[in-house]
C-alpha positions in Angstrom: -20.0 43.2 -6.2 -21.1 43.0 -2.6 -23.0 45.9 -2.5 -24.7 45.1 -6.2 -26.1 42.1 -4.4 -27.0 43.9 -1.3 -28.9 46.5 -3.7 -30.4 43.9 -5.6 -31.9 42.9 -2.7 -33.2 45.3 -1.1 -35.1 46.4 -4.8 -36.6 42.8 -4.7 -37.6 43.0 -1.6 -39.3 46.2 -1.1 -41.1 45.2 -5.1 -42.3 42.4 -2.8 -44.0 44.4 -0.4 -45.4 46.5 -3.1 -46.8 43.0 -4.7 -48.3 42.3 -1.5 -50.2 45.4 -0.7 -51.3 45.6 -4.6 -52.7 42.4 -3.9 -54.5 43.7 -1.0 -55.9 46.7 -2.5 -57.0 45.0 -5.7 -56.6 41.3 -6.0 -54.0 40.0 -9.0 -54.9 43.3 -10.9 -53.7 45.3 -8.3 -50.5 43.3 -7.7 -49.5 43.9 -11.4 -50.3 47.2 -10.7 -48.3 47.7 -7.9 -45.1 46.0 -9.6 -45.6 48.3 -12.5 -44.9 51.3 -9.9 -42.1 49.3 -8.1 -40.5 49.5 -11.0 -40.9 52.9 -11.9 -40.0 54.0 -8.5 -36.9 51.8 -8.7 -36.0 53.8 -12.1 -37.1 56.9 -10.3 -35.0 56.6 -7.1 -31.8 55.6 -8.8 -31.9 58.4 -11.1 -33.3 61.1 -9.1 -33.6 60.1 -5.0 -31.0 61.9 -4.3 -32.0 65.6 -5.4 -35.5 64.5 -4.1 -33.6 63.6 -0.2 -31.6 67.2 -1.0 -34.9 69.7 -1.5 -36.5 67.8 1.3 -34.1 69.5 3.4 -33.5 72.5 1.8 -30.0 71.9 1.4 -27.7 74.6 -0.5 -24.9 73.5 -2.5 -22.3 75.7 -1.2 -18.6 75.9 -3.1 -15.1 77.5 -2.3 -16.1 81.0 -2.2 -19.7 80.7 -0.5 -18.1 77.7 2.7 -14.4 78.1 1.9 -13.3 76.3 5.0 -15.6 73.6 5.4 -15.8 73.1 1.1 -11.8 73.2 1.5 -12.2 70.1 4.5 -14.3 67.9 2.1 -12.1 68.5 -1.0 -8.9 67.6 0.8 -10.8 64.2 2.5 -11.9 63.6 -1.1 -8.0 63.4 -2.5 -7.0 61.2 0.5 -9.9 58.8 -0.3 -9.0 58.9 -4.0 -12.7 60.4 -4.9 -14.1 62.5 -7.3 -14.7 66.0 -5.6 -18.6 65.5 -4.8 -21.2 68.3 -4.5 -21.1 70.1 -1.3 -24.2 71.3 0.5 -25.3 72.7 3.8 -28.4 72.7 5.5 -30.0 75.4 7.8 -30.8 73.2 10.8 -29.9 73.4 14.5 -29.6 69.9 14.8 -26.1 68.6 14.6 -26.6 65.9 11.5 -24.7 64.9 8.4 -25.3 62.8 5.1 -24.1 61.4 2.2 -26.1 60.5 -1.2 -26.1 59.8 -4.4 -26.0 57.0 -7.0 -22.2 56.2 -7.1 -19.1 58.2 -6.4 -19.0 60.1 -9.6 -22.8 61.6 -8.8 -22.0 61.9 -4.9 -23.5 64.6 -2.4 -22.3 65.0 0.8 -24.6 67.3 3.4 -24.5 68.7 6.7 -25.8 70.6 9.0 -25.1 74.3 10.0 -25.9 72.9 13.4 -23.4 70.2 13.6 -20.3 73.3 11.9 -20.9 75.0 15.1 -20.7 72.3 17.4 -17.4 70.5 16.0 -14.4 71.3 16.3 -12.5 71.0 12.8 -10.8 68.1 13.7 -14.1 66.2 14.7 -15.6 67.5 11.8 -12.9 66.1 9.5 -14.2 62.8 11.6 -17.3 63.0 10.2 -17.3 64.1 6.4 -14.6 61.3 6.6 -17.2 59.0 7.6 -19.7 60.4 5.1 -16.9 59.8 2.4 -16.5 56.2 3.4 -19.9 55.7 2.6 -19.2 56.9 -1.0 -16.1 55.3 -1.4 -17.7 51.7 -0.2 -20.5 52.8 -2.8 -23.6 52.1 -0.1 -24.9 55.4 -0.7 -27.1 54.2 -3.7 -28.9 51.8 -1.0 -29.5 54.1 1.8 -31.3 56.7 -0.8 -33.1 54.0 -2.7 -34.2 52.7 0.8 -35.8 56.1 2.2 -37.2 56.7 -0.7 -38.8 53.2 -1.3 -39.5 53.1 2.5 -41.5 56.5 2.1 -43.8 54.7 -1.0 -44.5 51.9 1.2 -45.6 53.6 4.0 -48.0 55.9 2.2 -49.3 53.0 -0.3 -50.4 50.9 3.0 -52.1 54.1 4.5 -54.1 54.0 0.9 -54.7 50.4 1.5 -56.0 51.5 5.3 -58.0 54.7 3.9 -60.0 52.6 1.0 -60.1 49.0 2.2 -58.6 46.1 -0.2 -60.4 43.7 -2.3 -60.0 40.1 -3.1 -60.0 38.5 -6.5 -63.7 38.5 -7.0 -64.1 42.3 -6.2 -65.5 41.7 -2.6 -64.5 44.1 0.3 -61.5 42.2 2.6 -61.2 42.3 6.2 -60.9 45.4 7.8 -58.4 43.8 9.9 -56.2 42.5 7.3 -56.1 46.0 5.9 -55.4 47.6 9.6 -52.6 45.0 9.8 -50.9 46.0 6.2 -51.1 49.3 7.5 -49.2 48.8 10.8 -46.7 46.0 9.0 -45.8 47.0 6.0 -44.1 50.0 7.0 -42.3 47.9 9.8 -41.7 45.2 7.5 -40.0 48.1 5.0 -37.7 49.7 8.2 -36.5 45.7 8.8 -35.2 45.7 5.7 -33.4 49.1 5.6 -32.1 48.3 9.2 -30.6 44.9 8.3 -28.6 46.5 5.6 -27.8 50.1 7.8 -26.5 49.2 11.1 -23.5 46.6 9.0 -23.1 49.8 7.2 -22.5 52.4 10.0 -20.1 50.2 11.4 -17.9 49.8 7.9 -18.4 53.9 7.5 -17.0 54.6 10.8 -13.8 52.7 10.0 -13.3 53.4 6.6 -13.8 57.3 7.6 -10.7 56.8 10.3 -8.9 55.1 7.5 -9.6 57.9 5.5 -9.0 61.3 8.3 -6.1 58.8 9.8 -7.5 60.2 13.0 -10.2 57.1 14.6 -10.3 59.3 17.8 -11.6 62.6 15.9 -15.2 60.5 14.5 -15.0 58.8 18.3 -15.0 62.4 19.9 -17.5 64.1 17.3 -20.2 61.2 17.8 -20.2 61.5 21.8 -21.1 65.3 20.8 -23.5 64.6 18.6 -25.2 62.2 20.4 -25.3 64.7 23.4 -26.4 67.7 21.3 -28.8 65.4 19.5 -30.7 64.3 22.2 -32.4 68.1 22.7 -32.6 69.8 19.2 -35.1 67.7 16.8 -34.0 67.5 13.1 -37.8 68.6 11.8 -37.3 67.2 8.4 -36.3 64.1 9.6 -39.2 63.8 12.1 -41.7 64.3 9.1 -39.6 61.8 7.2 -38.7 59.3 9.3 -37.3 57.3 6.6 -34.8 60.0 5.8 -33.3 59.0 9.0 -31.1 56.0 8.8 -29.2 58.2 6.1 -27.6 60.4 9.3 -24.6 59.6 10.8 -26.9 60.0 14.0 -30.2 59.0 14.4 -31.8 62.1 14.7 -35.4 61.0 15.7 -36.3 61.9 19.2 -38.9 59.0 19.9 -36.6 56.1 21.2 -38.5 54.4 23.1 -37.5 51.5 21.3 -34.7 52.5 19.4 -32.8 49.3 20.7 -35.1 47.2 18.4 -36.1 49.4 15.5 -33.3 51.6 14.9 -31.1 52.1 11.7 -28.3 52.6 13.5 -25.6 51.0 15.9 -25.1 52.4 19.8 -23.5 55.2 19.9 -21.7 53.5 23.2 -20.2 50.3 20.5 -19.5 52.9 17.7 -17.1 54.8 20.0 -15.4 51.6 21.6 -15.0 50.0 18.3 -12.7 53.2 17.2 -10.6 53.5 20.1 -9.8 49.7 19.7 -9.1 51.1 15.8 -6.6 53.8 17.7 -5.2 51.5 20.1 -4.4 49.3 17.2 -2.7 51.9 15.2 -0.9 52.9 18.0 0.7 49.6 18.6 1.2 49.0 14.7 3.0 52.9 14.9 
């Protein structure tokens, strides 16, 4: 119920910021307008978001004969979670990244990299597609994909609202600088929102993933590599689609200047000493 409400949300709030850049762009016209395509891209991103997120990144579907091992990891993680098998895919990157999507366990999709297979070991891989699994079992992965996606519309509707100006109720041009700030705040104003909901959400993942592999240590180790790896080999499809990125288990964008304040995801420092408390606390309850 939880995460219905946290979905709810997030849909209102990014129709919100659609009303309010229709509004700019063409008075009370233009914010019916622009709630009419909320709406449909709503519709749109629950029923197809996720197949959109997969081509963006060229990402196979691979199955027991084409991955054995690594199909084989997932379907065994699956059976300890109690979840449907989900669609398994790869994608052809470098950079050591993974992902789940989807709009509820029964349509799930988990992803990774062929980067991050050759930098794991299996037992720090297990770490991670457990982590990826949590996020279908706690059913978030609806509002990560709904979120890029939604993120993505915002950002290029305010560059239209930059491009062609906006107009107030009685047709007349608006400010230039109220149309330069839409441009600059909207798209801010749309990471806010995914971040409020992602970072909670990383947090819940990484422990229901060492519920789930029974091994917090494994997802501990794999995200110190990761983060290591990370920090030289840039995920290109996530640098073009930046809002593609709080769906990672890693934020894969290289410009962190102020990654502190703006980004979808926890430290990687607080991830890793939250799980070895999770070890040390099954160790005493062993």
């Amino acid at each position: 119920m939880f995460n219905l409400m946290k979905t709810a949300v997030l849909m209102a709030a990014i129709t919100a910021l659609f009303m309010v850049i229709g509004r700019l762009l063409g008075g009370q016209q233009g914010m019916v307008l622009a709630l009419l395509l909320a709406l449909g891209m709503n519709f749109f991103s629950y029923w197809f978001s996720d197949k959109m997120v997969l081509r963006m990144y060229n990402a196979q579907e691979v199955d027991a004969q084409t991955a054995p091992q690594f199909y084989r990891l997932v379907q065994e993680l699956a059976a300890n979670a109690g979840l449907p098998m989900p669609r398994v895919y790869l994608i052809n990157e470098d950079a050591p990244n993974a992902f789940a999507t989807g709009r509820n366990p029964q349509h799930a999709a988990v992803a990774a990299t062929t980067g991050i297979l050759r930098v794991l070991t299996e037992r720090e891989l297990r770490g991670v597609m457990a982590h990826e699994l949590a996020h279908v079992q706690h059913r978030d992965i609806l509002i990560s994909t709904i979120s890029a996606t939604m993120a993505g519309a915002i950002g290029m509707l305010a560059n239209f609202a930059m491009i062609f100006g906006g107009r107030d109720e009685e047709g007349r041009p608006v400010n230039p600088i109220v149309s330069i700030l839409v441009m600059i705040l909207a798209p801010i104003a749309a990471s806010l929102i995914q971040m409020a909901i992602s970072r909670a959400r990383e947090f819940e993942a990484d422990r229901g993933g060492a519920e789930i592999s029974g091994d917090p240590m494994a997802l501990a180790s794999a995200l110190q590599k990761i983060h290591r790896y990370a920090q030289g080999i840039p995920l290109q499809t996530a640098e073009a689609h930046p809002e593609t990125a709080q769906m990672m288990i890693m934020n894969p964008l290289s410009g962190r200047g102020l990654s502190g304040l703006f980004s979808t995801h926890p430290s990687t420092e607080e991830r890793v000493e939250r799980l070895m408390a999770l070890a040390q606390a099954q160790g005493r309850r062993a």
